[in-house]
N, C-alpha and C positions, 0 to 999 in steps of 0.2 A: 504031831497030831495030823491025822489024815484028813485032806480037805473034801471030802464027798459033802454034797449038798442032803443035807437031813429036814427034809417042809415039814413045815408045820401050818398048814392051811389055814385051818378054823380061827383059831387067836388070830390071825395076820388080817382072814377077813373082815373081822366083827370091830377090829381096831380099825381097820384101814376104813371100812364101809362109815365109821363113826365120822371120822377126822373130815374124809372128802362132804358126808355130809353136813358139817359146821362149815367146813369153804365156801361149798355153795349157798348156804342159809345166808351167809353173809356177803356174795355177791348179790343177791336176791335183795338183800337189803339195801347196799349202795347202790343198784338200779333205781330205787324208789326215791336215792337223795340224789342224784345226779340227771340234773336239768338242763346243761349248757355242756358246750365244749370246754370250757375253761375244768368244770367238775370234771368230764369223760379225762381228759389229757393230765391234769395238774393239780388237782382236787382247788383250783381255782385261789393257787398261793395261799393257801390257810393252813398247811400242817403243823403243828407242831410238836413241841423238841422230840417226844417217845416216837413220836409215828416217820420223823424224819432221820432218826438217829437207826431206831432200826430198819426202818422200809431201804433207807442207804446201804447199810451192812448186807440184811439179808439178799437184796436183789445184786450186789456185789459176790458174794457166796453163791458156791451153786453145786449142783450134782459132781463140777469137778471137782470143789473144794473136800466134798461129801464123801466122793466115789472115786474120781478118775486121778486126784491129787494122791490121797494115801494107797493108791493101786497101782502108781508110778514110785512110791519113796521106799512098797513092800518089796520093789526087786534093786533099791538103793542103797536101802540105810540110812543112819542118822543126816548125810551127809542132802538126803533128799529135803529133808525137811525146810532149807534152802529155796523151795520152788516159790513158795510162796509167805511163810512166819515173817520174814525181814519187812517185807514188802507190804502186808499187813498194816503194818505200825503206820504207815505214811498214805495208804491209800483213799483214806479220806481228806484228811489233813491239807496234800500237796493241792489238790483240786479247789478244796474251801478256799485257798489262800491266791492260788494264780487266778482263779476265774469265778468262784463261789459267790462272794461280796458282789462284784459287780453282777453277774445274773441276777443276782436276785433282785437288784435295783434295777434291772433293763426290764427284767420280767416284768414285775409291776407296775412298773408307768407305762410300758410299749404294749404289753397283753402279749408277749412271747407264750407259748402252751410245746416248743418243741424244739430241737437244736436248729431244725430247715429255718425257722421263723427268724431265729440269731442271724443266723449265717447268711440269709437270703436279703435281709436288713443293712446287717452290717455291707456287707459287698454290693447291695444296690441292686440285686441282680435274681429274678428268678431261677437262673441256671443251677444257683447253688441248691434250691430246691431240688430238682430234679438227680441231680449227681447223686446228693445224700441218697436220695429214696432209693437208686441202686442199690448202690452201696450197699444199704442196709439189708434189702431182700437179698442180697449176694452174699452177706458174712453173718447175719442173725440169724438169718432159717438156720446154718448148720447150727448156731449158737444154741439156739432152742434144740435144736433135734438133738443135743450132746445131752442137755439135762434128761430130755425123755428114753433118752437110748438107758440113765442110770435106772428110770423106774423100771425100763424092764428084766434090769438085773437084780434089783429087787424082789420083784415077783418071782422068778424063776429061783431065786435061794431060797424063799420061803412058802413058795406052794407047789415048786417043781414042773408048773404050767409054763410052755413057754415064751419068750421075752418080749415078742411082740404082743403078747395080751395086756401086758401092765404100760407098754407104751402107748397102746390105745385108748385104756381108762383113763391112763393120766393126761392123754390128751384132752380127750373130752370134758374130763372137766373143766380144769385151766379154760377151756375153750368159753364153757357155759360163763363162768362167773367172771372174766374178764370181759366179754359181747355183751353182759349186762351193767356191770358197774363200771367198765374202765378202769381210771385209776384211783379212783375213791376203790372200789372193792379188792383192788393190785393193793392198794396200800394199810389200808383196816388188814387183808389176809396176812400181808407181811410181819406185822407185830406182830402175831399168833406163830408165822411158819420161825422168827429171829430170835424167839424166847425158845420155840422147842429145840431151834438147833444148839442152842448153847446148852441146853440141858443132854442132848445128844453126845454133841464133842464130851461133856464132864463123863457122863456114865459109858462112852465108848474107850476111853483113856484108861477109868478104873479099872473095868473089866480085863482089859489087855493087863493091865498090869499081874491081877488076880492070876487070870492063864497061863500067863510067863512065869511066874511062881516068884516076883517081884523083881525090882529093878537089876541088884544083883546078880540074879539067876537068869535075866533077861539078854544082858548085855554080856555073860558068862558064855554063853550059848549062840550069841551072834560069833563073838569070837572065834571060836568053835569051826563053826559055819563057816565064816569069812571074815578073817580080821577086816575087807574093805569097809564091811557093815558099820563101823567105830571111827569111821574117821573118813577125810574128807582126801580124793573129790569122791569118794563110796564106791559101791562097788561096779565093777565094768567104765571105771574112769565118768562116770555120767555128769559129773558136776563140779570144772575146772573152776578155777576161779573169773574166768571172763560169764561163763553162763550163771554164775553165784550173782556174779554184779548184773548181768543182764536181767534175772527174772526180779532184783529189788526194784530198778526201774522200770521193769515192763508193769508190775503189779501195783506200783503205784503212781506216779508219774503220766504213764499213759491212761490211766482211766480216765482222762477227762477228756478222751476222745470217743466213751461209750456212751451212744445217744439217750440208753437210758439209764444210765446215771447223771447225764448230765441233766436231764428235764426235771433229777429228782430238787434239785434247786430253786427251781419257777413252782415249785410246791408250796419251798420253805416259808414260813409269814412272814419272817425278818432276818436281819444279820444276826440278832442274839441269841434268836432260834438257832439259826446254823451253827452257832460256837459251839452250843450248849450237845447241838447232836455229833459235832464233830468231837465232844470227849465220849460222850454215849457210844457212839457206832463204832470209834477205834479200840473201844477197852473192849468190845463185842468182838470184832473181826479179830484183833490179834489172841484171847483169850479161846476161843471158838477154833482158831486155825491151828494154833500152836499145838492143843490138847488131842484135835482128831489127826493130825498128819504124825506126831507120835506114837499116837494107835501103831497107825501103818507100821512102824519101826518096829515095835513090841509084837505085832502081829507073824513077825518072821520067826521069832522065836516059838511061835506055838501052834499054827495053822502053816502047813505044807502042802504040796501038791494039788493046790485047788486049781479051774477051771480057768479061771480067768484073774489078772490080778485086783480088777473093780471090785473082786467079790469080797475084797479083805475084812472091810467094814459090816458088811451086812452078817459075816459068820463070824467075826468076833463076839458081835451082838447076840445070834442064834444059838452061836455056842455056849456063851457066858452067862445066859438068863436063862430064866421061863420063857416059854412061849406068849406069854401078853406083855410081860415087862419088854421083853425083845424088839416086839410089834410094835407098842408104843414111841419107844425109841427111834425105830426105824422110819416113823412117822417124821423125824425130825431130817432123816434125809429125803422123805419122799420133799418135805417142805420146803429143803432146800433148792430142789429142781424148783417145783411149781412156785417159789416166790422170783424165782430169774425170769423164769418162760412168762412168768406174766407180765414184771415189769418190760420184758422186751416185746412181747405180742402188742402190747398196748401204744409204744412206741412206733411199731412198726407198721402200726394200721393206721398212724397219724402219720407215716411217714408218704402211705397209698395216696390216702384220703386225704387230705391238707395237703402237703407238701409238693404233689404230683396231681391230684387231680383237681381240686378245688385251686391251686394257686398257677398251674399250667394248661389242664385238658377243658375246666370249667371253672372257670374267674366269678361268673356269675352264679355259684353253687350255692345257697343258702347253707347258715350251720345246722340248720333240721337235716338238711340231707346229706353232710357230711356225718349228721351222726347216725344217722339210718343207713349208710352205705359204710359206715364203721363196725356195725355190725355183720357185717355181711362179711365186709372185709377180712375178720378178725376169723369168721368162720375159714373163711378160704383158705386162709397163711396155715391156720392151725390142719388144717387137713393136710396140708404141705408138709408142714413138721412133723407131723406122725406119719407120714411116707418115706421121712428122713430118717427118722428113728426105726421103723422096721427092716429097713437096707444096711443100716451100721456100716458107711464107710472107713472107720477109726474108730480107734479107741477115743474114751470120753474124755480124757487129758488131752490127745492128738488136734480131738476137731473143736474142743473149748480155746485153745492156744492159737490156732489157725481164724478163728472168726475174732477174736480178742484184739490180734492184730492186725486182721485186716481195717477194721474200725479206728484203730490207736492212730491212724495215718490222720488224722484230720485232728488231731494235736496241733498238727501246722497253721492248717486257715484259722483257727479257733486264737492260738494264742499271736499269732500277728495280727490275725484282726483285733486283739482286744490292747496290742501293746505298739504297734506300729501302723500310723497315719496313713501312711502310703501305699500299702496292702491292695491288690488291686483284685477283684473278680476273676482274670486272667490267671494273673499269679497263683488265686487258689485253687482253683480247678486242675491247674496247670503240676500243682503240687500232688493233690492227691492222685492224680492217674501215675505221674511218673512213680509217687512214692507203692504205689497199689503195686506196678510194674516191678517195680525195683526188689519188694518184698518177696512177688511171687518166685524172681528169679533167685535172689538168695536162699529160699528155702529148697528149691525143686531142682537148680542145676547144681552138680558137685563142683564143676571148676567155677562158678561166682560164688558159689556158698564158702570156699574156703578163703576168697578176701577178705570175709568177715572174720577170719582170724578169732574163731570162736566163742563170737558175741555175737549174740541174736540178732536173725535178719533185719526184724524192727531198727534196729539201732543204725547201721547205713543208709535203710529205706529211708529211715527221718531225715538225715544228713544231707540225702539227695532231692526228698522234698522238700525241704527248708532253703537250699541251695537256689531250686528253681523256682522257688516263691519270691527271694529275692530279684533274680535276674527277670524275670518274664515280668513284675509288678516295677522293676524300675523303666522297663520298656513300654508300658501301656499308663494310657490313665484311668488315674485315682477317682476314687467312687464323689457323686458331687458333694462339696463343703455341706451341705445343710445334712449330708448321712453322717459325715465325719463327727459333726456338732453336735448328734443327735447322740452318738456313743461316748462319743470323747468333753465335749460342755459339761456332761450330767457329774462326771466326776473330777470336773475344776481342771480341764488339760486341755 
């Protein structure tokens, strides 16, 4: 089947106009409950299990899981599907268990609301503030602008307008209803966007299957094609076995280097809570992942020659429905984007505003005007992001995987600071720039990227900030005993 774009405007408007209309009704609303920073940042550690099992999942998902993942595995094969399914399974799981528990016990007695607050605590040291807040605006803007770059391939498959116009709506929104509610509204939207994407991955999987003319005629036909499609590493060699084991642990393992999933923790109300979300959000994420990145697979069998391979998902849907069933669906990946970009916008304006200016530029800032300059904040970055998204420097897999891991580097200060006494301020600073360096060079030069002997550059970057965590923290001192006491007494160590 020929992949020419066929819009169907009117349905896409009337559904789409509907959906952004309930997001914002319900930022609108969490404006009116949210009173403090504790509410704006953490909804003030009261969530529970539904709101934290999926607010987890969905702000973990996103435009790439949605868009940029099955539009990488439609030029793979089966063998694609590997980027992310394995890794799935554990990507909540591993985080609850190394660090989950304990945040949520520091969160609550210390009034933690963000990872600077952790980090800056634990290491004694303002600076750690500061570092993050780069960081963050240096590997999250493109983060966000990867989810917006999906809505405007959206738009552009379904009303033929194009793709910077659906970048800019979805920005705006996102924009309004995160600047009012923070993360009380980040987090009520998220149950709404977690429940549609699951309903999305089921009716995007059926469809492909319908199109392909079912499993057997599916997989009849890749053959055909390419026997690579049926079997591993797929096709054009994409997926050896070292990047098979690389993307398990990138996808799980390192998330609890993303600032905002880690703060989704300082939300939780208790540990029973977090158990309870951590079966909730894993049978989500892997149930969710597995069904749409199989699309992608199925999708080669019956859609060809399309524009872009992002577009997989969106004309599976176009093709395979009515024009309002379609829309609807598709709603479940616009959901996808705007439940990331908000959890991370909201983040990252706590990373400006507390972390950088209220804890370095203005000590003396009251929280009224951190949260009044949080507003502000939150407009600015967003206006950034959707200058990000109309530029498109990568595809939406390219620059989701690039900010992913540039954040995953502070795995390092995170888990020595939670497991080793001696951890110094030095040490961690000292870790992430090298590990920062060490990434950029693995990915961007050919003659270091091939030491990595084709495991993801992540994978030595850590090796070499963990290295220099140790040597630079056994050369300097340690943060004073009453900080150490302060992390380490509360859990009997």
């Amino acid at each position: 089947m020929n992949g020419a774009i066929q819009p169907s405007p009117v349905p896409f408007y009337t559904v789409i106009i509907f959906y952004l209309g309930i997001m914002a009704f319900i930022g609108w609303y969490a404006s009116r409950k949210t009173s403090s920073l504790g509410d704006f940042f953490v909804l003030s550690g009261k969530a529970g299990v539904v709101v934290s099992g999926i607010a987890y999942f969905s702000t973990q998902f996103s435009m790439g899981t949605f868009l940029g993942t099955p539009g990488t595995i439609y030029g793979v094969g089966y063998a694609g599907m590997a980027i992310s399914v394995p890794g799935a399974v554990f990507c909540m799981i591993l985080p609850a268990l190394l660090i989950g528990r304990k945040l949520i016990t520091l969160g609550h007695k210390y009034g933690f609301l963000t990872m600077a607050d952790y980090l800056s605590d634990r290491y004694h040291s303002k600076s750690m503030s500061g570092v993050l807040g780069v960081m963050m605006l240096f590997f999250l803007i493109p983060m966000m602008g990867a989810q917006i770059i999906g809505a405007g391939v959206i738009v552009h498959v379904f009303t033929g307008l194009p793709e910077w116009a659906g970048v800019v709506g979805m920005g705006v929104i996102v924009i309004l209803y995160c600047m009012a509610g923070g993360m009380k509204g980040a987090m009520m939207t998220d149950v709404i966007q977690g429940s549609l994407m699951i309903a999305t991955a089921v009716v995007t999987f059926i469809v492909s299957i319908v199109m392909g003319g079912g499993f057997e005629n599916i997989n009849h036909t890749l053959q055909g094609m390419n026997e690579a499609y049926l079997t591993f590493p797929g096709a054009n060699g994409y997926m050896p076995w070292t990047y098979f084991v690389s993307n398990i642990v990138l996808w799980s393992f390192f998330t609890m280097g993303q600032p905002h999933l880690f703060t989704k923790f300082f939300a939780m109300k208790d540990h029973k809570t977090m158990f309870k979300a951590i079966l909730l959000g894993t049978a989500g994420m892997f149930f969710s992942a597995t069904l749409i990145e199989w699309a992608g697979v199925n999708g080669i069998a019956s859609i060809q020659n399309i524009e872009k391979a992002d577009q997989i998902v969106p004309m599976i849907l176009q093709r395979g429905l009515n024009p309002f069933l379609a829309s609807i669906f598709i709603a479940g990946i616009v959901a996808a984007g705007m439940s990331t970009i908000d959890g991370i916008l909201v983040t990252t304006t706590g990373a400006v505003t507390r972390d950088i200016y209220q804890k370095i530029i203005n000590k003396k800032a009251t929280d009224e005007t951190v949260m009044n300059l949080s507003k502000v904040v939150t407009v600015l970055i967003g206006i950034i992001v959707i200058c990000f998204g109309v530029f498109q420097p990568g595809s939406i897999f390219e620059i989701n995987l690039f900010a992913f891991s540039g954040m995953a580097i502070f795995v390092v200060p995170i888990l020595f600071g939670m497991y080793w006494k001696k951890s110094t301020v030095a040490g961690a600073v000292s870790s992430v720039i090298v590990g920062v360096i060490a990434l950029l060079l693995f990915t961007l030069v050919p003659s270091v990227k091939e030491l990595a002997h084709g495991f993801h550059a992540l994978f030595p970057a850590t090796i070499l900030g963990s290295v220099t965590m140790l040597i630079v923290s056994s050369m300097t001192q340690a943060p004073p005993q009453e900080t150490i006491e302060r992390h380490f007494a509360i859990f009997g160590k």
